[in-house]
Structure formats: C-alpha cells, structure tokens
DSSP file (Angstrom, degrees, kcal/mol; ACC not computed):
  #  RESIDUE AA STRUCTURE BP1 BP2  ACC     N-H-->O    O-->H-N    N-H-->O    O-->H-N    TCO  KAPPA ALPHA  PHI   PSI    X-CA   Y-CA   Z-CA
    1    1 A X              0   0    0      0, 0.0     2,-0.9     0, 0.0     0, 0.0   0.000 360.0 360.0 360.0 130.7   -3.2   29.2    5.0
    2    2 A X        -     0   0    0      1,-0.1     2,-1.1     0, 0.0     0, 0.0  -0.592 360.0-143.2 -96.1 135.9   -1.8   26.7    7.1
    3    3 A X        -     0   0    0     -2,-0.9     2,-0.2     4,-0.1    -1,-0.1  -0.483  23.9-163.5 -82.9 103.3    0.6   24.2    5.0
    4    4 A X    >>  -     0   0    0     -2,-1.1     4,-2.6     1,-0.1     3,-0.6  -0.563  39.8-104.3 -96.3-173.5    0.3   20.6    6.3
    5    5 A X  H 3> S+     0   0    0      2,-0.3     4,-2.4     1,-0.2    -1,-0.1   0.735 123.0  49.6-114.1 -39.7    2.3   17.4    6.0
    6    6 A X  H 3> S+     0   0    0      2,-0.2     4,-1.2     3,-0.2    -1,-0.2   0.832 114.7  42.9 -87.9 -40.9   -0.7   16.2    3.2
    7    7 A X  H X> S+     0   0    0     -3,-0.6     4,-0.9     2,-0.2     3,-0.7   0.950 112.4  51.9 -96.5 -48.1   -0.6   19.4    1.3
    8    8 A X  H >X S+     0   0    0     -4,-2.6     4,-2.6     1,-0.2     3,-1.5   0.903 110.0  49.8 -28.8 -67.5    3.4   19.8    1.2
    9    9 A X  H 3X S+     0   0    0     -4,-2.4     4,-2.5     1,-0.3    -1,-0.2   0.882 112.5  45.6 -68.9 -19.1    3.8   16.3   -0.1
   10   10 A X  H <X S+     0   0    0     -4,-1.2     4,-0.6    -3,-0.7    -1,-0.3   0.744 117.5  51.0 -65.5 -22.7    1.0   17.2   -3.0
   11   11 A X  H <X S+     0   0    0     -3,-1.5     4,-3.5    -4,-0.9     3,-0.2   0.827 108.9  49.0 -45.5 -81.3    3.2   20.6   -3.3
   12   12 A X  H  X S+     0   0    0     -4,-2.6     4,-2.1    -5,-0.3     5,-0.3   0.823 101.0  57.6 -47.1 -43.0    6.3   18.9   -3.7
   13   13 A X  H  X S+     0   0    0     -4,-2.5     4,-1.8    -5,-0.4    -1,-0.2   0.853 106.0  50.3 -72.2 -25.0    5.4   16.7   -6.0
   14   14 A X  H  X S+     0   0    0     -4,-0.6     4,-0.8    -3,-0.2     3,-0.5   1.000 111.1  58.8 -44.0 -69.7    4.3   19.8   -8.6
   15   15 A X  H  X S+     0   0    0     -4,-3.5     4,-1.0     1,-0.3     3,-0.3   0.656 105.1  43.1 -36.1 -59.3    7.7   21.2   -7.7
   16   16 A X  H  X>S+     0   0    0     -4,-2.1     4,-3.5     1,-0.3     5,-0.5   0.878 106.7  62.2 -63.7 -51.3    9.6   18.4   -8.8
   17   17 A X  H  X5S+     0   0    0     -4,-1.8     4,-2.5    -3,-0.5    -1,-0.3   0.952 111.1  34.8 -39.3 -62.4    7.7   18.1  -11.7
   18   18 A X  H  <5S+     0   0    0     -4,-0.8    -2,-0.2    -3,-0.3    -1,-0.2   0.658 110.5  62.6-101.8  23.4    8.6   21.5  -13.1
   19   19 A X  H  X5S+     0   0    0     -4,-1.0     4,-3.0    -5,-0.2    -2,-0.2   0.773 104.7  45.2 -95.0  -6.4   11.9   21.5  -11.8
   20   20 A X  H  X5S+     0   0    0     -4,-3.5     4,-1.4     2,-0.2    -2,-0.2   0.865 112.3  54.2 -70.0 -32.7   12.9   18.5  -13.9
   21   21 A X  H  X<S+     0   0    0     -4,-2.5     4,-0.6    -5,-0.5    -2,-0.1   0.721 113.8  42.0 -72.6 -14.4   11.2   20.2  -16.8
   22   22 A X  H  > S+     0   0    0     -5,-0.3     4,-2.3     1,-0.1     5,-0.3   0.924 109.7  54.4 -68.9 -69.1   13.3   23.2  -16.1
   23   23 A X  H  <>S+     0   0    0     -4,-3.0     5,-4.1     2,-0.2     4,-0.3   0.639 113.0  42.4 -56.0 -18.8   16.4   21.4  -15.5
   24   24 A X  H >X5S+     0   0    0     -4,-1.4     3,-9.9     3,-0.2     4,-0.6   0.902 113.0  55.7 -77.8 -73.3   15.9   19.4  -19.3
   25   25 A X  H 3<5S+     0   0    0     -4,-0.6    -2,-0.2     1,-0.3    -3,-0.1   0.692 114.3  44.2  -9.8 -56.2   14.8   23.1  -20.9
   26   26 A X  T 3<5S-     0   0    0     -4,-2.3    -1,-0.3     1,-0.1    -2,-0.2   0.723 123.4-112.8 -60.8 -18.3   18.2   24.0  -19.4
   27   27 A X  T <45S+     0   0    0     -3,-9.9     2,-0.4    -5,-0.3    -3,-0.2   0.570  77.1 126.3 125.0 -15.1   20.0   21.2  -20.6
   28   28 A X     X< +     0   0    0     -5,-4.1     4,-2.6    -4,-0.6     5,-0.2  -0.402  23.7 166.0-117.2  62.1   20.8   19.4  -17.6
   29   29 A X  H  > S+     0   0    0     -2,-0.4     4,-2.4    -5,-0.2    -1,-0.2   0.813  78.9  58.3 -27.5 -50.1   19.2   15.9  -18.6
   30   30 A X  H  > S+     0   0    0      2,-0.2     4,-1.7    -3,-0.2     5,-0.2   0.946 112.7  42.2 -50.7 -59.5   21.1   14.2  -15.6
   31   31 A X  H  > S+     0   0    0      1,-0.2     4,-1.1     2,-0.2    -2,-0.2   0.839 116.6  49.8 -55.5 -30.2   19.1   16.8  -13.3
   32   32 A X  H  X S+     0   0    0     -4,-2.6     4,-3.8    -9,-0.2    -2,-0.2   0.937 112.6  44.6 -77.3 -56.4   15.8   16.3  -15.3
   33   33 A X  H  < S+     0   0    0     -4,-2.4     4,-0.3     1,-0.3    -2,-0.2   0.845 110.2  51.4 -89.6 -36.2   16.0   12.9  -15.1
   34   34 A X  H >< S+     0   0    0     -4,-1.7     3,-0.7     2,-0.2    -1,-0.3   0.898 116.5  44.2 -54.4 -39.0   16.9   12.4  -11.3
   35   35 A X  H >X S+     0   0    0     -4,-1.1     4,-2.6     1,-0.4     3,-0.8   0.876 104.0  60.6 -95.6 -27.9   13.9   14.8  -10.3
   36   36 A X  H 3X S+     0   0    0     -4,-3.8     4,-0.8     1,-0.2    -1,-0.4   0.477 110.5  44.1 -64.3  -2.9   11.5   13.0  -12.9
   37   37 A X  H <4 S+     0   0    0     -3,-0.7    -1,-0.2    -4,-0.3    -2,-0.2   0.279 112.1  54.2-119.5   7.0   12.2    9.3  -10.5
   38   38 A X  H <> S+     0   0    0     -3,-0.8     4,-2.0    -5,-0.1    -2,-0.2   0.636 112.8  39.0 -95.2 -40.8   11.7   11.4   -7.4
   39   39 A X  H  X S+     0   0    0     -4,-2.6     4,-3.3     1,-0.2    -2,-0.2   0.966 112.1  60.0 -76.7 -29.4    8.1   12.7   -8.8
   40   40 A X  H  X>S+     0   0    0     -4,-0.8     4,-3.2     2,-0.2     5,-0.7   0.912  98.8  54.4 -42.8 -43.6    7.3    9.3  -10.1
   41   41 A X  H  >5S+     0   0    0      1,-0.2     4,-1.9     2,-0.2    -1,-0.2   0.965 114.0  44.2 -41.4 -77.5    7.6    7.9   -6.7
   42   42 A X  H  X5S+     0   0    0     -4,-2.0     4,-4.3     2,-0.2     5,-0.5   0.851 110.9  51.5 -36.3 -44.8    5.0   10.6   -5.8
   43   43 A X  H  X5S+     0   0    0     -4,-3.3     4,-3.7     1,-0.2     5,-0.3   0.986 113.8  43.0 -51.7 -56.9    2.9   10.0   -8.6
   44   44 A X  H  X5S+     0   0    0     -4,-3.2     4,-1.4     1,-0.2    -1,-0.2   0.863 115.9  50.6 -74.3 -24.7    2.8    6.3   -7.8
   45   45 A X  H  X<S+     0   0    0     -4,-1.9     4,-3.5    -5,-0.7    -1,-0.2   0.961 118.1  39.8 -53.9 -63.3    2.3    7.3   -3.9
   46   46 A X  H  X S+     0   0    0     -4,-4.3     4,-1.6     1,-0.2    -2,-0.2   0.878 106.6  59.5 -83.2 -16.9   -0.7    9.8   -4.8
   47   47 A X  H  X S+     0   0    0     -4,-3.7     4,-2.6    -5,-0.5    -1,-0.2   0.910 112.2  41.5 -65.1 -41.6   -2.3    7.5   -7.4
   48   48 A X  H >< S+     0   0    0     -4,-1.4     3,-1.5    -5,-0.3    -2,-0.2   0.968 114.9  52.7 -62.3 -69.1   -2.7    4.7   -4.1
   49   49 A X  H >< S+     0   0    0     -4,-3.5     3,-1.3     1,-0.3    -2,-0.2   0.689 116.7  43.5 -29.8 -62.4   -3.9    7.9   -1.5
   50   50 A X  H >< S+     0   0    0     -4,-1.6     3,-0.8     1,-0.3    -1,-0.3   0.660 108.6  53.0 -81.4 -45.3   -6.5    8.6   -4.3
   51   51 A X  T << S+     0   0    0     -4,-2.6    -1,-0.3    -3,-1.5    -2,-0.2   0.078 103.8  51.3 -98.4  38.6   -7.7    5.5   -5.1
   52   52 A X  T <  S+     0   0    0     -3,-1.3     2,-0.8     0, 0.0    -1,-0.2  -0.396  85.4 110.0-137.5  32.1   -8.6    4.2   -1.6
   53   53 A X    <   -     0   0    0     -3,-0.8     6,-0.2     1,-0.1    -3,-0.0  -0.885  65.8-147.3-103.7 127.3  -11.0    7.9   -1.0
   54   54 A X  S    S+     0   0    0     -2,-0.8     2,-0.6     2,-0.1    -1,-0.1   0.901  76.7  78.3 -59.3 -30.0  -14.3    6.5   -1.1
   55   55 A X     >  -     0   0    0      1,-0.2     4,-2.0     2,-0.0     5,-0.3  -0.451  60.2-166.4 -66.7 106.6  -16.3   10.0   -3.0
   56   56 A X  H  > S+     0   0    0     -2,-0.6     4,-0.7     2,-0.2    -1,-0.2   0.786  92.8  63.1 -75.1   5.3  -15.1    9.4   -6.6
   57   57 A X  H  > S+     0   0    0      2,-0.2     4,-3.5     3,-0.1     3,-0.5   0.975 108.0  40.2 -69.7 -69.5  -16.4   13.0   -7.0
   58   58 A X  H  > S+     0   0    0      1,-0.3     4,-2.0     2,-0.2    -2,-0.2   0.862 117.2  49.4 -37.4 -63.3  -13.3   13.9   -4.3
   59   59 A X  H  X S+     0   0    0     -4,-2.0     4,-1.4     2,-0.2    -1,-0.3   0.751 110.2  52.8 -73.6 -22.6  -10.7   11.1   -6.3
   60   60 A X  H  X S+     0   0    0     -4,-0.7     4,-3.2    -3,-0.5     5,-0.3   0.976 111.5  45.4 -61.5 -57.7  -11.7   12.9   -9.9
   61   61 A X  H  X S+     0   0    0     -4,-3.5     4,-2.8     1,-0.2    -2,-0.2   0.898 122.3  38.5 -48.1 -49.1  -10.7   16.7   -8.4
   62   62 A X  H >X S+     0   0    0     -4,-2.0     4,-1.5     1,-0.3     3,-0.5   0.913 116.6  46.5 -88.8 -64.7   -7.5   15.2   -6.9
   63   63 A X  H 3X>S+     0   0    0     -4,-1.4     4,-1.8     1,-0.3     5,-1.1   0.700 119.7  45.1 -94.5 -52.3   -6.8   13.0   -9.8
   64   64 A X  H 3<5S+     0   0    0     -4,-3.2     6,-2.0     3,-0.2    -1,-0.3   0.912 121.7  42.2 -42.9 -61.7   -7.6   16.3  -12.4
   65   65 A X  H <<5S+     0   0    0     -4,-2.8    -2,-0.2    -3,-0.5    -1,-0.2   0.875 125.7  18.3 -50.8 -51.9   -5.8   18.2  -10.4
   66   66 A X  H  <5S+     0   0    0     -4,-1.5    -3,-0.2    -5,-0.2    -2,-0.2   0.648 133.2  31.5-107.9 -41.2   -2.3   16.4   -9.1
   67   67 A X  T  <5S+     0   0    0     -4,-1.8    -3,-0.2    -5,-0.4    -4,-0.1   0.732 130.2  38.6-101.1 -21.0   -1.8   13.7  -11.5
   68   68 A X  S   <S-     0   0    0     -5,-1.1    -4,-0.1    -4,-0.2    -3,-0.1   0.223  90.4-139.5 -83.9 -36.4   -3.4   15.6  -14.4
   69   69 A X        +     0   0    0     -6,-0.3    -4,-0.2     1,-0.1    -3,-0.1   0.558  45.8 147.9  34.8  27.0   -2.2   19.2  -13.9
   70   70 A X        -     0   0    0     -6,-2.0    -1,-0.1     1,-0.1    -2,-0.1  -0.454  42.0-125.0 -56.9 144.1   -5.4   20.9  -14.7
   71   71 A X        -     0   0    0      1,-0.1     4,-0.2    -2,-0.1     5,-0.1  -0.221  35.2 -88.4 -90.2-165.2   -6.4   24.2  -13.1
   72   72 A X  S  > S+     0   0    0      1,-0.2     4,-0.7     2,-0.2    14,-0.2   0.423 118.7  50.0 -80.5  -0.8   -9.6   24.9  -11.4
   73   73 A X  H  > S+     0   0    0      1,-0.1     4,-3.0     2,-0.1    -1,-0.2   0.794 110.6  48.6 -98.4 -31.9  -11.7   26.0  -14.3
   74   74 A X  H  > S+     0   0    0      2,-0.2     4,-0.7     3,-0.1    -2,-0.2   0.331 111.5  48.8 -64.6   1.3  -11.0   23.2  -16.3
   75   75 A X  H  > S+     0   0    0     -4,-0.2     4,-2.7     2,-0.1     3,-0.4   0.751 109.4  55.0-105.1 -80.2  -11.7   20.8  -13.4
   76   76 A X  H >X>S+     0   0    0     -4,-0.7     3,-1.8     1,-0.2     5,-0.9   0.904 113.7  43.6 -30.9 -79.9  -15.0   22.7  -12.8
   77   77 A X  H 3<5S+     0   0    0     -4,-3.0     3,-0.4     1,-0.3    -1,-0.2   0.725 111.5  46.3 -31.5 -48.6  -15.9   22.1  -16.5
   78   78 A X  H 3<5S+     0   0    0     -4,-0.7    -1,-0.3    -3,-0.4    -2,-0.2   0.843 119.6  42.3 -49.7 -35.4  -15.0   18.9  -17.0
   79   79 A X  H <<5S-     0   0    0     -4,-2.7    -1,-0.2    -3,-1.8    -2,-0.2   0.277 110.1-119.5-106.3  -4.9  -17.0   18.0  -13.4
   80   80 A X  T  <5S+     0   0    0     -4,-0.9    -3,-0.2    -3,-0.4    -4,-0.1   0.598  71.2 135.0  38.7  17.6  -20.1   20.6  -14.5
   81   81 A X  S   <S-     0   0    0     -5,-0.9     2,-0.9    -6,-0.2    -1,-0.2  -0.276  71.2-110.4 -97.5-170.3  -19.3   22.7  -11.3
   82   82 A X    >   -     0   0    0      1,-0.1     3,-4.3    -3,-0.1     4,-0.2  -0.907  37.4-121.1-112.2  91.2  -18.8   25.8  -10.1
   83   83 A X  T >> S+     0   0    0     -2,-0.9     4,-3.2     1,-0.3     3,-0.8   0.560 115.8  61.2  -6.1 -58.7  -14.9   26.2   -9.2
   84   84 A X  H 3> S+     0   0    0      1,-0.3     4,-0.6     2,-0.2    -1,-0.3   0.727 103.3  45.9 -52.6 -27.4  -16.2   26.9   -5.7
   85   85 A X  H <> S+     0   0    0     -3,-4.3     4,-2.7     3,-0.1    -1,-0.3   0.871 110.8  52.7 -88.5 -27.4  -17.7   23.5   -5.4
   86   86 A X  H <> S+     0   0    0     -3,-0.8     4,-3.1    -4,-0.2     5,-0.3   0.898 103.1  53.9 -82.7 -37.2  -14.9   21.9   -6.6
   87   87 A X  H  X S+     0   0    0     -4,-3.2     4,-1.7     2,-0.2    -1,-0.2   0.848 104.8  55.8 -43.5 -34.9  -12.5   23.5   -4.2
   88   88 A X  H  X S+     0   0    0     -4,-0.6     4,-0.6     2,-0.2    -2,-0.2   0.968 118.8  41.4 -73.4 -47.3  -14.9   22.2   -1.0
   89   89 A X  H >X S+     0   0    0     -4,-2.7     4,-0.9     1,-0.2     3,-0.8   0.886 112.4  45.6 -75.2 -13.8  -14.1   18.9   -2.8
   90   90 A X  H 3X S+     0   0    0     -4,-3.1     4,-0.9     1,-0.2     5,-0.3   0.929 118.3  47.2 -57.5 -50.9  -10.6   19.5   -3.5
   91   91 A X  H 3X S+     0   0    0     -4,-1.7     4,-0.7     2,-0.3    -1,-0.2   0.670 107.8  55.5 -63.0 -30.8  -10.5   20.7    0.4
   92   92 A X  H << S+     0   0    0     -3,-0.8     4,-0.5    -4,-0.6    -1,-0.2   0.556 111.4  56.7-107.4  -7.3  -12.6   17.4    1.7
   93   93 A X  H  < S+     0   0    0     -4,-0.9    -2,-0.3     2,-0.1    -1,-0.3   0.494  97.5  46.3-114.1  30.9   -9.8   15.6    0.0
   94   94 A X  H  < S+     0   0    0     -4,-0.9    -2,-0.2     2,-0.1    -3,-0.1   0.604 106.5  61.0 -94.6 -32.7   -7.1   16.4    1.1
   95   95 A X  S  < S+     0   0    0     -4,-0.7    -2,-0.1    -5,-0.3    -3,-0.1   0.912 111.2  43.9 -60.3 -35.5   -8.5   16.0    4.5
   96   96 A X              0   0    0     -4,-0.5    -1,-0.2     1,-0.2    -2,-0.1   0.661 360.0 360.0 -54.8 -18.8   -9.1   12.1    3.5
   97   97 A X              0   0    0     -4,-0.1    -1,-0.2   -44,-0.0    -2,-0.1   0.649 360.0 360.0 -73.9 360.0   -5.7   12.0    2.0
C-alpha cells in the first residue's frame, strides 16, 4: 500500500493521539499534554478538509472514522453498509482530501 502525504497526516494524527494517552497512563502529563495540542491542531485541520468534501456520505466515513475513532464495522452499521462499501468511500475520500 502506497502511504501518501494525505494518508500520513490522517496517520499521524491517530499516533499522537495515543501517544499522549500513553504518555498520561505513564505519568508523563507534560508529554501527554504537548502531544494532545499537536493532535488538536490536526483535529481542527481535518475537521476544515472534511467539511469542504461535497458527498456527506464520504465526510460521515471520515468524520466516524478520524475524528470519531470508530472502526470499520461500527461505521458500516451506523451508515447501513457493508464495510466494503464504506472503505470505497473511505478510499474516495481521502482522494478529495
């Protein structure tokens, strides 16, 4: 799978997420708290990308997905689809993004 610039930053921002939730688990509030105002940045970054994709079918998956942290069977449920349909939209946004 090839990793582009659209799906790294969507990537990255997961990371951060649970490595500030590591770093408080550990202890390390100061670490937690730096890497929670680096994924806010992102959040507020992928909440604008998302809400200028015209499909709102396309802005649910990503929104479910990225801002949301749901996996792909819970997406599918919510959405009444088939995991497989929601991955072609998951797939047709990240190509908008």
């Amino acid at each position: 799978m090839e990793l582009n610039a659209k799906k790294y930053d969507l990537m990255r921002y997961r990371m951060l997420k649970a490595r500030a939730r590591g770093a408080l688990d550990a202890g390390n509030t100061t670490l937690a708290h730096e890497l929670a105002s680096c994924a806010e940045v992102f959040r507020l970054e992928l909440i604008d990308r998302i809400s200028h994709i015209e499909d709102e079918r396309v802005r649910t998956v990503l929104s479910l997905r990225y801002l949301h942290g749901l996996d792909w069977e819970t997406i599918a449920e919510q959405m009444f689809f088939s995991v497989r349909w929601v991955m072609k939209l998951h797939r047709k946004g990240i190509e908008v993004l």
